[in-house]
DODO-782355 format. One record per residue: x, y, z of N, C-alpha, C in turn; residue in three letters. Coordinates in steps of 0.2 Angstrom, whole numbers, plus 5000, padded with zeros to 4 digits. Example, Ala and Ser with C-alpha at 12.3 -4.5 7.8 and 13.67 -1.06 7.14 Angstrom:
residues 2
506649725039506249785039506649845039ALA 506449895035506849955036506450005039SER 
This chain:
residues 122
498648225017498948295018499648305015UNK 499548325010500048335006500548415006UNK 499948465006500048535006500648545010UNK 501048575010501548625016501148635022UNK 500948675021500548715029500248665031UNK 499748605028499348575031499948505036UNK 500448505031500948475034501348495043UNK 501448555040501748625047501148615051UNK 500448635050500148615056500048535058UNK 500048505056500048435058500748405062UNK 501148455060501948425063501748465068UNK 501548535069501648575077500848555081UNK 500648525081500048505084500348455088UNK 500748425089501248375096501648405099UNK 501448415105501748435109502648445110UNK 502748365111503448355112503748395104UNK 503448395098503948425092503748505095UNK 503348525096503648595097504048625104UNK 504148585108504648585113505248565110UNK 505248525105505748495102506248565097UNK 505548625093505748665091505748715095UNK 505648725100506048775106506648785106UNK 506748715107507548705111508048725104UNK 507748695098508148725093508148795093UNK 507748825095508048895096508548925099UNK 508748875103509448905104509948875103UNK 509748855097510748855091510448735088UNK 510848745084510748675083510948615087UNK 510548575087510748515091510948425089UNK 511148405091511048325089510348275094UNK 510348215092509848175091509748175099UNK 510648155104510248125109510148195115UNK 510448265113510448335117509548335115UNK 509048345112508548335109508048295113UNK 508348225114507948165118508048185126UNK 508648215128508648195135508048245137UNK 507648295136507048305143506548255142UNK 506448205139505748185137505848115138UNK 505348075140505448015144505247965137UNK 505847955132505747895125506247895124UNK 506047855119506647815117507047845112UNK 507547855110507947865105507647875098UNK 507147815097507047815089506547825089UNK 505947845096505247895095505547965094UNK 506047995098506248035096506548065086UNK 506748015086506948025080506348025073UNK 505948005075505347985072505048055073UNK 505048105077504548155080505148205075UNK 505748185073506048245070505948235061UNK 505848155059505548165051505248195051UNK 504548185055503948245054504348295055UNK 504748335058504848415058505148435053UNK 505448365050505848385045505548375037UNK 505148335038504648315031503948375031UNK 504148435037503648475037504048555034UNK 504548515034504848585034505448635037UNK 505048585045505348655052505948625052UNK 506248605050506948585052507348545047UNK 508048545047508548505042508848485047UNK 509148405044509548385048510348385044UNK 510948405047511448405043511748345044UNK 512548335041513048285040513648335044UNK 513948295048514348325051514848255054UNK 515148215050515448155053514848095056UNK 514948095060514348055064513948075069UNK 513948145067513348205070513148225066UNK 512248205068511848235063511248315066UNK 511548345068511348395071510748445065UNK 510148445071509348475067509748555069UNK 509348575063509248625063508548665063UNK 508648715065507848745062507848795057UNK 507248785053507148815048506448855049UNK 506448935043506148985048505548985041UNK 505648965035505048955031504648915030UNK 504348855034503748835035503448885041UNK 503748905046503148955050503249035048UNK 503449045043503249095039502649095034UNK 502649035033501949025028501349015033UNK 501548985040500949015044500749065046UNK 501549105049501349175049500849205044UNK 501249195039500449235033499849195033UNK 499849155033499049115033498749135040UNK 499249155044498749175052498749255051UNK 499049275048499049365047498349405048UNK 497849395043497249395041496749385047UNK 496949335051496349315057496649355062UNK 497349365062497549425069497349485068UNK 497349495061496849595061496449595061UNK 495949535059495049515062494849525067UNK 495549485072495149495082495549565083UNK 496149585080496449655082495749705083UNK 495649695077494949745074494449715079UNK 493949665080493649655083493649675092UNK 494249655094494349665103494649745101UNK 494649805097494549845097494249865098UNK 493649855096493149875095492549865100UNK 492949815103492449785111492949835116UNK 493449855117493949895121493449985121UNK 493249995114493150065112492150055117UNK 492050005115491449995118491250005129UNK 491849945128491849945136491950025138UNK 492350045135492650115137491850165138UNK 491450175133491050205131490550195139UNK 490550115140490050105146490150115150UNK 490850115155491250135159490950225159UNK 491150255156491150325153490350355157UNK 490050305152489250325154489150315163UNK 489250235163489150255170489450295175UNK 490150325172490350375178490050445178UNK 489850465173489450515170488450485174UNK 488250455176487550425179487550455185UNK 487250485187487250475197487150415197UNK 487350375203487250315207487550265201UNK 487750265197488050245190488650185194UNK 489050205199489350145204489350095205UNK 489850035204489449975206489249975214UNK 488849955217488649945221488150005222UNK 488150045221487650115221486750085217UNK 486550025216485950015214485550025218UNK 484650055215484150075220483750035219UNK 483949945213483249935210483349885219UNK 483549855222483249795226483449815234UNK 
C-alpha cells in the first residue's frame, strides 16, 4: 500500500486514529493530552499517530520538548473527491426511490380503500 488514499484509508479504518483525529479538531495537541481517553500505553499511542502521520492526516511539529500533532486537511480532501462520484450515485439513486415512494403514496390515496388497513382481500 503505497498509494496516498490507500494509505488515508488504511490509517482511518482504526477506530482509536480517528477519535484521535476528532480531538484534533479542536486545535493542536501533544502526545500525552491525545493518550489520556484511551486505555494504552504512551508508545501504542504514538505508534497509532506514525500512521496518521505517514498517511498524511496529521504533522507532528518541534516545539522545545513539545511535540504537538497537528491536523492536516489534504489527505481527506483526496477522499472527499474519490468519494464525490459515489455520493451523486446514491443522491440520484434515493431520489429517485423518494420520487417513486411518493408516486405509490399518491396512488394509493387517490384508490378507494387504497388505506392501510382498508384491505377486502382476507
Amino acid at each position: 500500500m503505497t498509494d496516498p488514499l490507500s494509505l488515508t484509508f488504511a490509517a482511518l479504518a482504526d477506530p482509536t486514529r480517528r477519535a484521535i483525529l476528532a480531538r484534533l479538531t479542536e486545535g493542536d495537541a501533544p502526545l500525552k493530552e491525545l493518550a489520556a481517553p484511551f486505555a494504552m500505553s504512551l508508545p501504542a499511542v504514538s505508534k497509532h499517530l506514525k500512521v496518521l502521520e505517514r498517511a498524511g492526516l496529521i504533522e507532528r511539529g518541534r516545539d522545545a520538548q513539545w511535540r504537538p500533532a497537528h491536523l492536516r486537511g489534504d489527505a481527506l480532501r483526496q477522499v472527499d473527491e474519490w468519494v464525490e462520484p459515489y455520493r451523486r450515485y446514491w443522491q440520484t439513486r434515493l431520489g429517485y426511490l423518494d420520487r417513486y415512494l411518493e408516486e405509490l403514496q399518491a396512488s394509493a390515496a387517490a384508490t378507494p380503500g387504497g388505506e392501510e388497513g382498508n384491505d377486502d382481500r382476507g
